[in-house]
VMD Tcl script that draws the C-alpha trace (Angstrom):
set ca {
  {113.84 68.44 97.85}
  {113.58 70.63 94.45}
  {111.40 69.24 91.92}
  {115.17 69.71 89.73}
  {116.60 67.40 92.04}
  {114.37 64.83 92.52}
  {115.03 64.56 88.34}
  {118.73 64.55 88.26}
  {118.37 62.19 91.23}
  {115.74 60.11 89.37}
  {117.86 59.99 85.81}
  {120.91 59.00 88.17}
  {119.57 56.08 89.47}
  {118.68 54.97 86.05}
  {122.33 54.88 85.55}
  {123.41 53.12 88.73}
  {124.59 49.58 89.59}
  {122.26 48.00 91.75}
  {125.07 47.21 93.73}
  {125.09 51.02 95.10}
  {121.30 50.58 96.80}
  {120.74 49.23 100.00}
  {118.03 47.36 101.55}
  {114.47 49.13 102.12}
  {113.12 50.03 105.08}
  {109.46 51.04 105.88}
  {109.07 54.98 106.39}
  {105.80 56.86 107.47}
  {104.96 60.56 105.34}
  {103.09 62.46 107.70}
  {100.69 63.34 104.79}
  {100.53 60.03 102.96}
  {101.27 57.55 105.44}
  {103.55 54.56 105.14}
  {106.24 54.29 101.87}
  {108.99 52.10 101.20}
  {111.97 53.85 101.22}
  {116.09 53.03 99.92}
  {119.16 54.21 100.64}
  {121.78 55.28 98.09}
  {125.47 55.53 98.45}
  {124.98 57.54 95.14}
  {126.31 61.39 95.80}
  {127.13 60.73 99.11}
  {124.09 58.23 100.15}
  {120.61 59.17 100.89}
  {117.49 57.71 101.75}
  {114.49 58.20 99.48}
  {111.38 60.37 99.93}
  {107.94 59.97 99.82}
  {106.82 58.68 96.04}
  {103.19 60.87 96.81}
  {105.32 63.68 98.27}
  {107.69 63.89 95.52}
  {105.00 63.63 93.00}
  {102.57 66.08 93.95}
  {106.01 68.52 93.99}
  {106.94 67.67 90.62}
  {103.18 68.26 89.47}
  {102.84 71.65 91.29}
  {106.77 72.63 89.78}
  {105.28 71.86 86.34}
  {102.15 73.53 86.90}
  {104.28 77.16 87.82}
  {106.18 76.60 85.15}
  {103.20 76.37 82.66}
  {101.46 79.44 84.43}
  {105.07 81.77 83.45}
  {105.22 80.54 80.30}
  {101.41 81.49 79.93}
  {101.54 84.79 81.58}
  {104.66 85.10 79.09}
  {102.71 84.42 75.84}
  {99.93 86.73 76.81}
  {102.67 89.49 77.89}
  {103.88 89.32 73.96}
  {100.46 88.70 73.04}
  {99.86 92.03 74.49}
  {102.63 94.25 73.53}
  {102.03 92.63 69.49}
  {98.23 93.63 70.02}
  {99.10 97.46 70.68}
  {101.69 97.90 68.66}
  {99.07 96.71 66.05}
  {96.87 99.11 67.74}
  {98.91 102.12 66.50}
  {97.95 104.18 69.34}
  {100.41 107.25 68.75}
  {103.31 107.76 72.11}
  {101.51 110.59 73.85}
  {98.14 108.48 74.27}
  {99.87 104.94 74.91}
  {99.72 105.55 78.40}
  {95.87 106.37 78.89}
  {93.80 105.12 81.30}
  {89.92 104.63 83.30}
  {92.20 104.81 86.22}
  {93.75 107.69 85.43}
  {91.20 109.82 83.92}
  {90.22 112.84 86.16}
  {86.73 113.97 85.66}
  {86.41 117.68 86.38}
  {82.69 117.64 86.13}
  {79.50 115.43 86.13}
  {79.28 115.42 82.50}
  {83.06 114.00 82.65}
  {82.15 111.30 85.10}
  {79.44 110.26 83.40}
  {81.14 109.92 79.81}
  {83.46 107.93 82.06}
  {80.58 105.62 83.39}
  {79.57 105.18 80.03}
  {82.71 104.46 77.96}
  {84.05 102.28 80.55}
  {81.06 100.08 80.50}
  {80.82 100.06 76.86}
  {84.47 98.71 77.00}
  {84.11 96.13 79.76}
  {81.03 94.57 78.14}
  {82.63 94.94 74.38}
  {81.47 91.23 73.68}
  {78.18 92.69 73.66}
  {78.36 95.77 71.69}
  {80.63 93.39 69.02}
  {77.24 91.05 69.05}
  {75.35 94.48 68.20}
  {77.88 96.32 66.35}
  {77.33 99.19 68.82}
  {79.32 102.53 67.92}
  {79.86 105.64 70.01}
  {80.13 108.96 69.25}
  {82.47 111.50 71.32}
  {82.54 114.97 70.20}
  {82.40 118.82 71.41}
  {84.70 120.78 73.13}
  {88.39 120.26 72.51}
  {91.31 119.21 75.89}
  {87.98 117.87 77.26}
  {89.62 114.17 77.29}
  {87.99 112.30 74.40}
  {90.79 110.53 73.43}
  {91.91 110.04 76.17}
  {88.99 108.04 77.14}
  {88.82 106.05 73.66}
  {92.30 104.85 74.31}
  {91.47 103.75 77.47}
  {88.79 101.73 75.45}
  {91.40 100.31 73.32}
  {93.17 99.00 76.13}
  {90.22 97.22 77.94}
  {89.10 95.70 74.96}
  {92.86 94.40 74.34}
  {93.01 93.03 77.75}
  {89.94 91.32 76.89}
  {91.61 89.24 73.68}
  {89.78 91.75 71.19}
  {91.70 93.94 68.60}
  {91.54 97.49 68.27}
  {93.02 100.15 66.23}
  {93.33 103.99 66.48}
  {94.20 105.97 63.45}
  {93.50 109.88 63.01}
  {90.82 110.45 59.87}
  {94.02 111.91 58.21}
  {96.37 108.76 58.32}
  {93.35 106.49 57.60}
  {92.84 107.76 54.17}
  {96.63 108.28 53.34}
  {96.47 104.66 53.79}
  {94.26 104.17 50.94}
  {95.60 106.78 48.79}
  {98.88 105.50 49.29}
  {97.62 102.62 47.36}
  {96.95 104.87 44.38}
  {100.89 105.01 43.25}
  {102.54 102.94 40.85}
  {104.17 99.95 42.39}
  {101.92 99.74 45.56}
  {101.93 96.02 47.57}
  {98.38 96.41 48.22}
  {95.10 97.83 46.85}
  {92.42 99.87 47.88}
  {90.03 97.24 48.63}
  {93.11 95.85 50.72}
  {93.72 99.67 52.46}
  {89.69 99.76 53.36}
  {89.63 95.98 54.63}
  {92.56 96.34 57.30}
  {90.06 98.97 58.50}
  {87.13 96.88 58.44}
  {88.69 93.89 60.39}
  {89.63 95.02 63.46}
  {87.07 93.88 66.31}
  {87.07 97.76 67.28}
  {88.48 101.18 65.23}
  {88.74 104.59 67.09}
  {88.32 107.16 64.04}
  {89.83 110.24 65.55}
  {89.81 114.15 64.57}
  {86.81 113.75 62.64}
  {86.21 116.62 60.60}
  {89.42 118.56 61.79}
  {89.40 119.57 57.73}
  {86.89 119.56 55.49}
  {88.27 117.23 52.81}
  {87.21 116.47 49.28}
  {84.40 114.35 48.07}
  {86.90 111.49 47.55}
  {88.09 111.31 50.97}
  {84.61 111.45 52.31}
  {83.95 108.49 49.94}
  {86.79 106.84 51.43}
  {85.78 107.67 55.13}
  {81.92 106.33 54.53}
  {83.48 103.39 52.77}
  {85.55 102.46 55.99}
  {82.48 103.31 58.58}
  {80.09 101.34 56.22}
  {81.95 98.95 55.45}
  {82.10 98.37 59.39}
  {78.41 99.04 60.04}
  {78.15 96.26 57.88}
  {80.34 93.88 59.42}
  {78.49 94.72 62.71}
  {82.34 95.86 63.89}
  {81.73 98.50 66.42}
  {83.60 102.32 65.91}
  {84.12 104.78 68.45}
  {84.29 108.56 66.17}
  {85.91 111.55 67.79}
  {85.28 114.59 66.80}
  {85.90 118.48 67.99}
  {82.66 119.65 65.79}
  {79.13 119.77 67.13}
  {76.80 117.09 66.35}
  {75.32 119.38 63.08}
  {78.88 119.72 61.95}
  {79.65 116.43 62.38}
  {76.17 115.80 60.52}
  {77.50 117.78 57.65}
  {80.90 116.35 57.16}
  {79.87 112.82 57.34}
  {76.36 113.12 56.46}
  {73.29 112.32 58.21}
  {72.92 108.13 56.71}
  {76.30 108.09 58.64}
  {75.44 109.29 61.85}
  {72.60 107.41 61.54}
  {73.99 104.41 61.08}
  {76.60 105.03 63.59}
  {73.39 105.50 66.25}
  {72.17 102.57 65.01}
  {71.39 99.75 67.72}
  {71.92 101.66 70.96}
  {75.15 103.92 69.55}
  {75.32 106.29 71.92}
  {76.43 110.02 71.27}
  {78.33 112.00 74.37}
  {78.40 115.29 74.22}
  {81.80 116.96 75.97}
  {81.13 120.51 76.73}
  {83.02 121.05 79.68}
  {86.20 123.12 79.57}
  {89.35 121.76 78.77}
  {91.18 120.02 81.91}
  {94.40 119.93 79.83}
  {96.63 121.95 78.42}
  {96.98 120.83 74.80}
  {94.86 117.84 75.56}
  {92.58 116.39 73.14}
}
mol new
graphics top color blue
foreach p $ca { graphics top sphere $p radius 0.5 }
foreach p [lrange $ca 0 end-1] q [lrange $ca 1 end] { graphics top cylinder $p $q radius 0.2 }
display resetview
């Protein structure tokens, strides 16, 4: 008997005459042993079931229907968390499992990264960064988002913004009438349990967006929030455009630095 009818059945009787039950008689449950049981002209008369039996189905009925609504909450959970993410369309789909190393360099930045993702509760107790930069299509991004998405699963929050679109969002605070302020711009940066800083040093901005960029990544180092940077430039480049305390500090407490030198797998990748 359905756990749904063994309620309707149950708020039924409540609403009965006495006059519609019959006598007891002694039944035996196979799994609980002996029960009294009652007929009911009620609906066309029936004799009742096991009390344990009809228990332990209600219980387990309940229980699936607190697992769904569970697996429910953490589905929208989920799909809130990356859209908060920002990961851009064409990278929303990457993946460990469907990254293709070409190389042993490529399977080893995949050893690496994927670690460094599954044990994230770690590197956010260290504040450890990584570095991924060098050749370009050679699937640093792609790896970094894959990042992102572990550390979602995992409860954590990430964001992914381009170097580009994280200082517009402070400069956009410049303008008369803005809802927010710079301090405001630099701390939604800062809070998230992990930020992927991509195309670093794609253009050699001006001193003030540098400012802004070491603001973010110290601010950060501070915090002990971990960053993953990705960059196309060699490790003196990147040295140059974000200056040596940075990279430094980025290193700092097992931050690891990967080079990709391997030729591009992808067409256009990145």
């Amino acid at each position: 008997m359905e756990t749904s009818q063994i309620k309707t059945i149950g708020q039924a009787l409540g609403q009965m005459d006495l006059s519609d039950r019959q006598d007891a008689q002694r039944k035996t449950c196979d799994q609980h042993g002996d029960y009294e049981s009652t007929f009911y002209r009620f609906g066309g008369g029936f004799w009742s079931g096991c009390p344990a039996c009809d228990r332990e189905r209600m219980a387990a009925e309940d229980a699936k229907a607190t697992t769904k609504a569970e697996i429910e909450r953490k589905e929208i959970r989920m799909r809130n968390a990356l859209q908060r993410a920002a990961i851009p369309p064409r990278f929303q789909d990457r993946q460990f499992a469907t990254f293709v190393p070409s190389c042993e360099g490529a399977k080893n930045a995949l050893n690496v990264i994927k670690t460094y993702a599954r044990g994230f509760d770690d590197a956010l107790a260290t504040g450890r960064n990584l570095i991924l930069f060098g050749t370009v299509g050679s699937g640093k991004t792609h790896l970094a988002v894959s990042a992102a998405h572990s550390v979602i699963d995992q409860g954590y929050s990430a964001v992914f913004a381009s170097v580009m679109s994280a200082v517009r969002s402070v400069k956009e605070t410049y303008r008369k009438g803005a809802d927010r302020t710079e301090r405001d711009a630099i701390e939604a940066l800062i809070a998230p349990d992990l930020l992927i800083l991509d195309e670093v040093g794609v253009q050699f901005g001006s001193d003030a967006e540098k400012l802004i960029l070491f603001e973010i990544i110290n601010g950060r180092y501070e915090s002990m929030r971990p960053t993953i940077v990705i960059s196309n430039l060699n490790m003196a480049g990147l040295q140059e455009y974000l200056g040596e305390r940075v990279v430094d500090r980025l290193r700092e407490g097992g931050g690891r630095a990967i080079l990709f030198d391997w030729p591009s797998y992808r067409k256009g990748g990145a």
